[in-house]
C-alpha positions in Angstrom: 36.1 -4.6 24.1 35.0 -2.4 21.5 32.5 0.6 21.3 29.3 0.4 19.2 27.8 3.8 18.5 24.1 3.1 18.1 21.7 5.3 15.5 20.6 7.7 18.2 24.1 8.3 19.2 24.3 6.6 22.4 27.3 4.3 22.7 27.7 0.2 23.8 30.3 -1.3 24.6 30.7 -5.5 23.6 32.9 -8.0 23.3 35.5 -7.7 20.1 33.9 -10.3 17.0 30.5 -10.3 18.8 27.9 -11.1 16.4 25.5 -9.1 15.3 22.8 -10.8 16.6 24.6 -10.6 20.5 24.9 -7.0 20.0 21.2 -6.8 19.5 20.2 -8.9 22.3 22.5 -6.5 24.4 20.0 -3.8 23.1 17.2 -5.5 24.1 15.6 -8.7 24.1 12.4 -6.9 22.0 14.6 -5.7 19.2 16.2 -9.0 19.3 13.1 -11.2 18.9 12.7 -8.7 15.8 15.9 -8.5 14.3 16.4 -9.9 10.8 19.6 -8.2 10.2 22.3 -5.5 10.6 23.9 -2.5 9.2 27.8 -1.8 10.1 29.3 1.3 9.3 26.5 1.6 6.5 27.0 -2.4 5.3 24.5 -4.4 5.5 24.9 -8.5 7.5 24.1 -11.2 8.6 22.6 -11.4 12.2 25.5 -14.1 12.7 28.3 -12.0 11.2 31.0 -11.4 14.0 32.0 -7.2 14.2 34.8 -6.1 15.2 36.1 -2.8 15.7 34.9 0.7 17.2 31.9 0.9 14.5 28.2 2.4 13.7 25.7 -0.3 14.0 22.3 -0.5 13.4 19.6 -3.6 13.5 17.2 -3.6 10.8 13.6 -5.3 11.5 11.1 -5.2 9.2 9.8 -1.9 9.5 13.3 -1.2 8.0 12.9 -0.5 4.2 16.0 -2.8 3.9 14.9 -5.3 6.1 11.9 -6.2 4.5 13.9 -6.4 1.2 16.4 -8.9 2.9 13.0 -10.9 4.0 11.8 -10.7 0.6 15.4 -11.7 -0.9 15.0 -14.6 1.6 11.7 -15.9 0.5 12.8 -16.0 -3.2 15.4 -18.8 -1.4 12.2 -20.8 0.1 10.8 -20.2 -3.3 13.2 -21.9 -5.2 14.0 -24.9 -3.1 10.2 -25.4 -3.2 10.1 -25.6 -6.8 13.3 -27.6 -6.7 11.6 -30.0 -4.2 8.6 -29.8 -6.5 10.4 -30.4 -9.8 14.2 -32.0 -8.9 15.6 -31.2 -12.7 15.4 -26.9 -12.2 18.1 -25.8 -12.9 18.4 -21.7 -11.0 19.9 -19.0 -12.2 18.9 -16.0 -10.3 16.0 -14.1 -8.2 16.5 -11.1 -7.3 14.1 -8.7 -5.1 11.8 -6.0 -6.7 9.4 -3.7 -5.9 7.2 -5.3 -3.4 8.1 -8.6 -4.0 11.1 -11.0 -5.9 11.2 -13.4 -8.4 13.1 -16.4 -10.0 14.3 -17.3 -13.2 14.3 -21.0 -13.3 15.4 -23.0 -16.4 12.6 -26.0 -16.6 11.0 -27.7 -19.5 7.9 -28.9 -18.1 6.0 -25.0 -17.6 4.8 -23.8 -14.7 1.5 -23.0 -14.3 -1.2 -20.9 -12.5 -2.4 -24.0 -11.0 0.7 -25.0 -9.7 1.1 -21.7 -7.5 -1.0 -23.7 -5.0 1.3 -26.5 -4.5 4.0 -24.2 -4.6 2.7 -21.9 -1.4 2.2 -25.3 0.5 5.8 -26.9 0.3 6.9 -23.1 1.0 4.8 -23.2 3.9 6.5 -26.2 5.0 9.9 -24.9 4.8 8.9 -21.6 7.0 7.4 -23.9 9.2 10.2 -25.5 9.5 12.6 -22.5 10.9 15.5 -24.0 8.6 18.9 -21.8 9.6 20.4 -19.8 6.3 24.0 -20.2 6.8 26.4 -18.2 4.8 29.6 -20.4 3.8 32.6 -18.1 1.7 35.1 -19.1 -1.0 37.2 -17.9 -3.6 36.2 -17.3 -7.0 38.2 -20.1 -8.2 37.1 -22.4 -5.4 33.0 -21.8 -6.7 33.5 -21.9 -10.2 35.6 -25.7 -9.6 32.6 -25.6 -7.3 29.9 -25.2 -10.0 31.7 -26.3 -12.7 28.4 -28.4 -13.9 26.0 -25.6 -13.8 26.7 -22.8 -16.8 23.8 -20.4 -15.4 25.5 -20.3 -11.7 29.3 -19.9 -13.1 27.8 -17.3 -15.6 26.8 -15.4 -11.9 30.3 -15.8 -10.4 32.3 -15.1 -13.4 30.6 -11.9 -13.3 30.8 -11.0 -9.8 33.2 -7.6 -8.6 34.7 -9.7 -5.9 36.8 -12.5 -5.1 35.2 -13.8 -1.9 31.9 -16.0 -3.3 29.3 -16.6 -0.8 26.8 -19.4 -1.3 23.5 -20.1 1.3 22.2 -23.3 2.6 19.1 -23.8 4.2 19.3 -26.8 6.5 21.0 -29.8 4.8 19.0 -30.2 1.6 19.7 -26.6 -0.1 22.0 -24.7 -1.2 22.0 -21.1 -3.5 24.6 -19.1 -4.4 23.9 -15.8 -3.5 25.5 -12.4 -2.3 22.9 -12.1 1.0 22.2 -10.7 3.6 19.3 -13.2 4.9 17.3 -13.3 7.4 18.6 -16.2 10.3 15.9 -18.3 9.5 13.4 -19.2 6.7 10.8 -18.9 10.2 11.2 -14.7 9.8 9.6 -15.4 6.2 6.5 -13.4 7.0 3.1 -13.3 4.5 3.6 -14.2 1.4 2.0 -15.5 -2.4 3.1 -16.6 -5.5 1.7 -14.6 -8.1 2.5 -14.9 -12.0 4.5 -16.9 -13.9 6.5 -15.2 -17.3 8.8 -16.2 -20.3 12.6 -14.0 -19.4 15.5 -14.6 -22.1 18.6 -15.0 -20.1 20.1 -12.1 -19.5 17.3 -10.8 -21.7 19.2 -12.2 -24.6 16.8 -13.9 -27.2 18.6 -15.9 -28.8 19.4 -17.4 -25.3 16.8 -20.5 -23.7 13.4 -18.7 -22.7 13.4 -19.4 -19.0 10.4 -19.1 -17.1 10.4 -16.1 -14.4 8.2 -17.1 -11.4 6.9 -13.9 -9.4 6.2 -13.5 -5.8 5.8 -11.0 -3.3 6.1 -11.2 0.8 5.1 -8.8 3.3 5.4 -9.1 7.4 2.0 -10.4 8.1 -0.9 -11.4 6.7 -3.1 -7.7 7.0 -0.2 -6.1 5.2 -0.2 -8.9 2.6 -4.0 -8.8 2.3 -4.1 -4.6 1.8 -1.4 -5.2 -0.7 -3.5 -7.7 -2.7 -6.4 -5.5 -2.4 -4.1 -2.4 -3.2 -3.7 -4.7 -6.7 -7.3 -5.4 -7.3 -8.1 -1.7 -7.0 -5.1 -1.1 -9.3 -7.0 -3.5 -11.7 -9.7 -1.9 -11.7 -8.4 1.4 -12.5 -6.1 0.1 -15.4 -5.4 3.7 -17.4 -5.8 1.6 -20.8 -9.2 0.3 -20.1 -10.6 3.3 -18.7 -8.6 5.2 -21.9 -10.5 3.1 -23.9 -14.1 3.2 -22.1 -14.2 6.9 -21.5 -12.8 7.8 -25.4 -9.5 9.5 -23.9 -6.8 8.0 -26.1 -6.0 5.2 -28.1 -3.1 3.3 -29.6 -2.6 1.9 -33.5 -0.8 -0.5 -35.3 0.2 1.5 -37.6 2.4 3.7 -35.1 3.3 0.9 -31.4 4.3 3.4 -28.7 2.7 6.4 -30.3 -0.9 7.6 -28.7 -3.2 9.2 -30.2 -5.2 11.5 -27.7 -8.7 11.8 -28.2 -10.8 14.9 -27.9 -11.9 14.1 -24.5 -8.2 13.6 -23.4 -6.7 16.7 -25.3 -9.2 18.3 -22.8 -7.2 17.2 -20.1 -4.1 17.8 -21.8 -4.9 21.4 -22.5 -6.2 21.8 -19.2 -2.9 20.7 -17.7 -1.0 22.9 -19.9 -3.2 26.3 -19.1 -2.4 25.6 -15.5 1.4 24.8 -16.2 1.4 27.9 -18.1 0.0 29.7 -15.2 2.6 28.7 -12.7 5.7 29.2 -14.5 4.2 32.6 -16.0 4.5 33.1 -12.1 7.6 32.0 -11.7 8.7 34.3 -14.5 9.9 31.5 -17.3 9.9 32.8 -20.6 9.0 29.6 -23.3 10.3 28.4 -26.4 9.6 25.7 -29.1 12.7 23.8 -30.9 12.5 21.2 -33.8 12.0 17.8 -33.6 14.8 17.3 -36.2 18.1 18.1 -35.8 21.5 17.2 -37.8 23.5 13.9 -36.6 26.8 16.5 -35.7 24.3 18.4 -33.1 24.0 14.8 -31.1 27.8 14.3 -31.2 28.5 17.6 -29.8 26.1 17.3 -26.7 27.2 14.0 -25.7 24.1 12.0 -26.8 25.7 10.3 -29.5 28.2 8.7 -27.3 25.6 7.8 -24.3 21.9 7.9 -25.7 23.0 6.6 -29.6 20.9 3.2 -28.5 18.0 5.0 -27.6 17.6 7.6 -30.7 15.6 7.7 -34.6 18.0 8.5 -37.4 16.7 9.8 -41.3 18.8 11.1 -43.4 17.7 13.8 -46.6 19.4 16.3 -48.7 23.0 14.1 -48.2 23.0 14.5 -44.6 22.2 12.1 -41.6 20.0 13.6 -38.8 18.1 12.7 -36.0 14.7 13.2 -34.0 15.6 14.4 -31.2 15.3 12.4 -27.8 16.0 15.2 -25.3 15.2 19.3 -25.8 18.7 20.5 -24.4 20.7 21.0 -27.9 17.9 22.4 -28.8 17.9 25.6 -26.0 21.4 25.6 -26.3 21.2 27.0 -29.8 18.4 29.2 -28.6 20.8 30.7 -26.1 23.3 31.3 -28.9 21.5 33.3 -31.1 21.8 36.5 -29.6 24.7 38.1 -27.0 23.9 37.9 -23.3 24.9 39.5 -20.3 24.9 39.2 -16.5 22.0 41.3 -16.2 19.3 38.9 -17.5 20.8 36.0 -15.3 18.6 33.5 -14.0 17.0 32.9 -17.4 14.3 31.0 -17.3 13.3 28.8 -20.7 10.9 26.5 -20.6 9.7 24.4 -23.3 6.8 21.7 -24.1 9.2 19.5 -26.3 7.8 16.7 -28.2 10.8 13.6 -28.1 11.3 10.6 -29.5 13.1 7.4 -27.8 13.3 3.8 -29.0 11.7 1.7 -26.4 11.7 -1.7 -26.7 8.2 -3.9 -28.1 8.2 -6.2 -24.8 8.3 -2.8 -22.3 6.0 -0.7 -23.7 3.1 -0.2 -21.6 -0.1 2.2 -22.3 0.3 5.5 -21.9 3.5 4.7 -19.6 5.9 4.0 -21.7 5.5 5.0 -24.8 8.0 6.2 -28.1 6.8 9.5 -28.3 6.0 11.9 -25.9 5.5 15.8 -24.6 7.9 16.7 -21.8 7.7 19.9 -19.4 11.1 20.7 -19.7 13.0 23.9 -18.8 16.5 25.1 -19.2 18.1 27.5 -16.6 20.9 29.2 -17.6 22.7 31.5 -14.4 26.3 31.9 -12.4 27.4 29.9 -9.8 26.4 31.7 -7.1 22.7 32.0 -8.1 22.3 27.9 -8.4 20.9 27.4 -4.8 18.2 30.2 -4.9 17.4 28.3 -8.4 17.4 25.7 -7.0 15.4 26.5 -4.2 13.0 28.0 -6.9 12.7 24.9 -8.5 11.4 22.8 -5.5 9.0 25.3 -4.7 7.3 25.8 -8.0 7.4 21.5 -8.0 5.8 21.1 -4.9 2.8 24.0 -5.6 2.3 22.0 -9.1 2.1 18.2 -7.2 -0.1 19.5 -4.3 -2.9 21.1 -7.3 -2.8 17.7 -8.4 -3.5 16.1 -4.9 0.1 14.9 -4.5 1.5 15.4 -1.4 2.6 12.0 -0.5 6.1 12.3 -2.4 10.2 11.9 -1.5 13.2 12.8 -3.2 16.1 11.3 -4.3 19.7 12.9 -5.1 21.1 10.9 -7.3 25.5 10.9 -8.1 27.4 10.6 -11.2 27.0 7.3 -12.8 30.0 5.1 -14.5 28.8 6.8 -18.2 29.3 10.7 -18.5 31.0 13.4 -19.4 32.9 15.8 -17.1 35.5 15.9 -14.9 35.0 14.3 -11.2 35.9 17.8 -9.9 32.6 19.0 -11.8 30.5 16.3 -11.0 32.1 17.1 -7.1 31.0 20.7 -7.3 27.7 19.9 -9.1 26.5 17.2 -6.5 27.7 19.5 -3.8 25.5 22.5 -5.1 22.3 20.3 -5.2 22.5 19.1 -1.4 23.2 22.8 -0.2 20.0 23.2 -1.9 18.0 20.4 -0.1 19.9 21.1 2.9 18.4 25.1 2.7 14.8 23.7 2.2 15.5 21.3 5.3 14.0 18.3 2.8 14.9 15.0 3.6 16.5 13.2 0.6 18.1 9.4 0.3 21.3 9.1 -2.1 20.8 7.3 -5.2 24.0 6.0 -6.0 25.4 6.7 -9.8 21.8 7.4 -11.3 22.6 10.8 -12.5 22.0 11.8 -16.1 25.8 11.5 -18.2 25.8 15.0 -17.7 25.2 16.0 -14.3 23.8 15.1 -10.7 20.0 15.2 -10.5 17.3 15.3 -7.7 14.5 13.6 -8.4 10.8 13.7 -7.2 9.0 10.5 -6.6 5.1 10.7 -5.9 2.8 8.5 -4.5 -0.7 7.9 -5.8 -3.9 6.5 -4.0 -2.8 2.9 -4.2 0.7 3.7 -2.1 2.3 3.2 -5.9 5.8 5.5 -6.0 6.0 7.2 -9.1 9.3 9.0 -10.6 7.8 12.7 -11.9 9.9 15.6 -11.8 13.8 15.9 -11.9 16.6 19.1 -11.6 19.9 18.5 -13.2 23.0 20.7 -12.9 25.0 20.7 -15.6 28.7 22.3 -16.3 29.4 20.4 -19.1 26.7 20.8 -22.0 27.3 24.8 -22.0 31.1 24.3 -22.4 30.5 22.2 -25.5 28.2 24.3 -27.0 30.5 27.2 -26.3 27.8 29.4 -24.0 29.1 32.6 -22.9 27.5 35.6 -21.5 29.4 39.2 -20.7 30.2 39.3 -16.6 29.8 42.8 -14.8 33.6 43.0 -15.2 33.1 43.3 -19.0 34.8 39.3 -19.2 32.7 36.3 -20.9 32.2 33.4 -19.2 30.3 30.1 -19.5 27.3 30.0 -17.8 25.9 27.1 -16.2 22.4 25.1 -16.9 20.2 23.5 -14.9 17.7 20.9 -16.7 14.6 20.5 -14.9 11.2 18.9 -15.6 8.0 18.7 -12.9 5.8 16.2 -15.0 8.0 14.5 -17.2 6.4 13.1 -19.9 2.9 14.5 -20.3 1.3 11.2 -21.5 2.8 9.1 -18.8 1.5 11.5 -16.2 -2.2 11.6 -17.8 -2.3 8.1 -17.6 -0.9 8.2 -13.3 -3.6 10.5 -12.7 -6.5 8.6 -14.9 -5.2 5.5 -12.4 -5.3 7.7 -9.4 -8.9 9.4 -9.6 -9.8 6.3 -11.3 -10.9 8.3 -14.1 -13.2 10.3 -11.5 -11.1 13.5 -12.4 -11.4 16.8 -10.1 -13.9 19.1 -11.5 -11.8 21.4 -13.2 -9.8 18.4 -15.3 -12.9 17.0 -16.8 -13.8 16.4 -19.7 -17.0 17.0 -19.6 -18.2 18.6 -16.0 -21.6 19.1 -16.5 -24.4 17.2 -18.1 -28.2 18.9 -18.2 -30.8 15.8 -18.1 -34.7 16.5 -18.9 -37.3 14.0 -17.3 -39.0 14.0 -20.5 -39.5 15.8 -23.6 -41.6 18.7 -21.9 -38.4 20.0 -20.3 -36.2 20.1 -23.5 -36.3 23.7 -23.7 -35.3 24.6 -20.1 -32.6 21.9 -20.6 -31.5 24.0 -23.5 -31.6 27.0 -21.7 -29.5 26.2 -18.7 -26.7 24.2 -21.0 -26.5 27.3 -22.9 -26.2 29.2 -19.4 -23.4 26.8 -18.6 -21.4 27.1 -21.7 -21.2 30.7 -21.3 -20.0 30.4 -18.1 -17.3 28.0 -19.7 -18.2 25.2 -18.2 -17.7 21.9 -20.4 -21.7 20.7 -20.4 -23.3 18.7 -22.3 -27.7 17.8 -22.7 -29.1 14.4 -22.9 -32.0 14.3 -25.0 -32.5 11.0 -25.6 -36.2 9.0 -24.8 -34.8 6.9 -21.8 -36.0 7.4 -18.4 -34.2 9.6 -16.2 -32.7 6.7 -14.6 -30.9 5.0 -17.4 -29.3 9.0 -18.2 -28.1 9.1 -14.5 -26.6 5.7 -14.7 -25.3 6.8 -17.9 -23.9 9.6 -16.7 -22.2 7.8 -13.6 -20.5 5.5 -15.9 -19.0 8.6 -17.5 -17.6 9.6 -14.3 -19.5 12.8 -14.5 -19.2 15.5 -11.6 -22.4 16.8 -11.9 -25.7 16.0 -12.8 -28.5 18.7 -13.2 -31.9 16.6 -13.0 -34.5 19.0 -14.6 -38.2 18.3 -14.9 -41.9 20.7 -14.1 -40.9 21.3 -10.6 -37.2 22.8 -11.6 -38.7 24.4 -14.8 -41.4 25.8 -12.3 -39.0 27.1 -9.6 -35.8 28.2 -11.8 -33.6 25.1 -10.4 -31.6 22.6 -11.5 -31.4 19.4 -9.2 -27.6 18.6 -8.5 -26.6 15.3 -7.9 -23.1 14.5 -7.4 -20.6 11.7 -8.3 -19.9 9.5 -5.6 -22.8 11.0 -3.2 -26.3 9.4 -2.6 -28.3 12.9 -1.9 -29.3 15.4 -4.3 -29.5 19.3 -4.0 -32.1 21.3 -5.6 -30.1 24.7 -6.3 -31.0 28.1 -8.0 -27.9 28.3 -11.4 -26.3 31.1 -10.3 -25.4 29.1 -7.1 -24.4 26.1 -9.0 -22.0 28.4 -11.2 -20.8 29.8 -8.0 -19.6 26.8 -6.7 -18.3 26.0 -10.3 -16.1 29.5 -10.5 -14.4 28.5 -7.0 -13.8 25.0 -7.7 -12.0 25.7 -10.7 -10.3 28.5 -9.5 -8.6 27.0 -6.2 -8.3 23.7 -8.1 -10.5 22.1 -5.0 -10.6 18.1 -5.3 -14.1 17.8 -3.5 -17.1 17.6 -5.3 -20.2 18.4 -3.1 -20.9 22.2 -2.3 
């Protein structure tokens, strides 16, 4: 017999080499029915895969974040052998799962197209219908390539696998994928799913490789969470940051410079407004700031490590008979801020922030709107201290982090700690201490975290903050970065109480990363129907006719003074067309005036996004204004 300890601790005992799928039906029939697959000792299975041992074991269902990825993984199977039914001379080479969904690179002459996804959804349908068993069937390497001998795409997969043991899946008796698995039992625990876009993919993203063509789909447990995931996509649509960009005169892009915004005056009203705010904060949380060049010489870059793990990613120039580059990250740059003068214990933590403008080569094909772009702003800030203030710093980090997020209307967010990856610099018994000294932290704040396996910068272990916007969309924001290593290379010293120097160490840290990529998350979030004290414009005075003009005038002067961003339509249209006008804007307010208001000393308010209107006295409409934009309040109506 052996002993299965079960996630909440309580312990089973089961036959030795029972199957995962008996040791569930142990636990209950219920969990059973919705098994798909298991985790032992932190490894994820096969339902059928026999376990032996005293071990941890957990089923995963779909509610699982793993399971669903396994049913996903699954349906990219059904996928392909529909297609292969479909058209018998594909030739597969791999579809892996991705966020919310999977997809296959297929190697076909004759293209898919749109109207084929149709046909494609009904042989799948069949297949799911049919309950077809996935059975897992092992060899050697040497055994699958003999195996696959024909087929260069599948021995290009098992040349480069880590392990000798090849598993390959069949599914029933007219399939067969090679593939590393877990599945689902069955192609009947497929849930929901649709095919949705067809792309060009180089193999291995090589072009001068065949152009294969990368079918996308996505697969969710049932049909309601398939449909509010569709609908999730419309509404995505709909609030593309690029079009709205465009429409509401925010920012704009140019031949001349691809990857390189400009931001319009109406966006630079958002930027700055950001920036007074982020100002505010760390002003609170006593960081001093700094600006660094753009430029620096080639030798800097060796000497920080970028040369050696960021070269790929960097501009070069050279002038005057020396090479240099524009710089990618702002961290040489405070290093030889720090260096310019003696410190000593006393000023420890020291807090330098800095709004650095970077440059990074992004490829043509990945560049998206404001979201990836070549140049950018980042909120970056160096922290240099001892070892035993790092928590506290830490612990300061996270706090001013989450009071930035939650003025935004972001407190839907999780964090990842993520370990030292198979580039960097250091030795492992830095990395060791530096990992060690961010979990202490989380651990202090009682946050929940998940590991992110070797994702940490070349220089140090990082948590990272990942928001999520209206649509459920996860977005990585802010990150905090211990580092030993950089101020060792830059020789960073400060005096110790005991009259000793020593090198102190840095943490990197950012809240909104790039400044252009989070503009264009929040223009998708409000759907450009920004919070009153972000927009661009916040007011807009509109007469009924010509006879009000000069009351108009009046109030939007009031208004200004009050430094509110306000604007007067005096155009000939009817009132109507300026209220739709100003809707379209995604205006806050709207202060009807006409005889009645000029009469009584009002302004009629109406709001965006409500079907009343209020007839209020100004002072009460600045009122409201002052405390809106002072408690950064995401309502509109007063």
């Amino acid at each position: 017999m052996a002993k299965i300890t079960l996630p909440n601790g309580s312990t089973l005992e089961v036959s030795d080499g029972a199957t995962a799928e008996q040791i569930a039906q142990q636990i209950g029939p219920a969990l059973a029915k919705a098994a798909v697959a298991a985790k032992v000792d932190g490894r994820l299975i096969d339902l059928s895969t026999p376990v032996s041992g005293d071990v941890a074991v957990q089923i995963i269902t779909l509610k699982d974040d793993e399971g669903l990825e396994i049913m996903r993984h699954s349906c990219a199977h059904v996928m392909a052998e529909a297609i292969c039914s479909i058209w018998p001379k594909t030739k597969l080479v791999y579809g892996p799962t991705v966020e919310d969904g999977f997809y296959y690179d297929v190697d076909l002459d004759e293209p898919i197209r749109p109207d084929d996804f149709e046909r494609i959804e009904r042989r799948m349908a069949e297949i799911i219908k049919a309950g077809k068993p996935l059975v897992r069937e092992e060899m050697t390497k040497a055994e699958a390539l003999e195996k696959l001998a024909a087929d260069k795409y599948k021995t290009d997969n098992v040349s480069r696998a880590d392990s000798d043991t090849i598993s390959f899946y069949s599914q029933g008796d007219g399939f067969e994928d090679l593939c590393r698995g877990p599945h689902v039992p069955g192609t009947g625990k497929v849930g929901s799913f649709k095919v949705m876009s067809v792309a060009g993919a180089y193999w291995h993203g090589d072009p001068t490789q065949k152009m294969l063509q990368r079918v996308y789909g996505t697969a969710w447990p049932g049909k309601k969470e398939l449909d509010d995931y569709l609908q999730r996509l419309a509404e995505a649509k709909k609030r593309d940051h690029r079009v709205l960009g465009r429409q509401l005169d925010l920012f704009s892009f140019s031949e001349a410079g691809p990857g390189f915004a400009f931001i319009h005056a109406k966006g630079m009203i958002i930027w700055n407004s950001i920036v007074d705010f982020w100002r505010g904060v760390h002003d609170k949380y006593e960081y001093e700031e700094i600006r660094t060049p753009i430029i620096l010489n080639e030798q800097l870059w060796h000497k920080s490590g970028h040369w050696d793990n960021y070269k790929e990613n960097m501009y070069f120039t050279s002038f005057d008979n020396t090479d240099y580059a524009i710089k990618p990250m702002n961290c040489p740059g405070g290093c030889l801020v720090y260096k310019t003068r003696q410190h000593s214990y006393r000023e420890f933590p020291l807090r330098v922030a800095e709004l650095g403008l970077v440059h990074r080569h992004e490829a043509s094909g990945v560049m998206h709107g404001l979201f990836r772009v070549r140049q950018f702003t980042q909120d970056d800030a160096h922290i240099f201290c001892k070892g035993e203030q790092i928590e506290a710093e830490i612990v300061g980090v996270i706090e001013l982090t989450f009071e930035i997020y939650q003025a935004f209307g972001f407190e839907d967010f999780h964090i990842e700690l993520s370990t030292k990856p198979d580039k960097h610099i250091g030795s492992d018994e830095i990395w060791e201490t530096a990992t060690n000294a961010l979990e202490d932290a989380l651990r202090h704040k009682n946050i929940d975290y998940r590991i992110n396996e070797g994702d940490g910068a070349f220089y140090g272990p990082k948590i990272d903050f990942h928001i999520r916007d209206c649509l459920k969309r996860s977005w990585q924001l802010g990150t905090i970065q211990l580092d030993f290593s950089m101020p060792e290379r830059f020789g960073l010293i400060y005096t110790d109480k005991d009259n000793t120097e020593k090198t102190p160490v840095m943490i990197h840290r950012a809240v909104l990363g790039s400044f252009e990529r989070f503009i264009g998350i929040l223009i998708e979030h409000y759907g450009a129907n920004f919070p009153f004290w972000l927009s661009p414009e916040q007011a807009r005075v509109l007469p009924i006719s010509e006879k009000s003009n000069d009351y108009a005038s009046a109030i939007q002067v009031r208004l200004r003074d009050a430094q509110l961003r306000c604007s007067c339509d005096f155009s000939n249209e009817k009132i109507n067309a300026k209220i739709a006008r100003a809707h379209g804007e995604k205006l806050p307010y709207m202060l009807v005036v006409g005889p009645k208001e000029v009469e009584s000393g009002t302004v009629n308010v109406r709001i965006r996004g409500v079907k009343e209107n209020k007839a209020v006295e100004v002072e009460e409409f600045l009122k409201m204004a002052r405390v809106k934009i002072a408690d950064k309040e995401m309502d509109l109506p007063f």
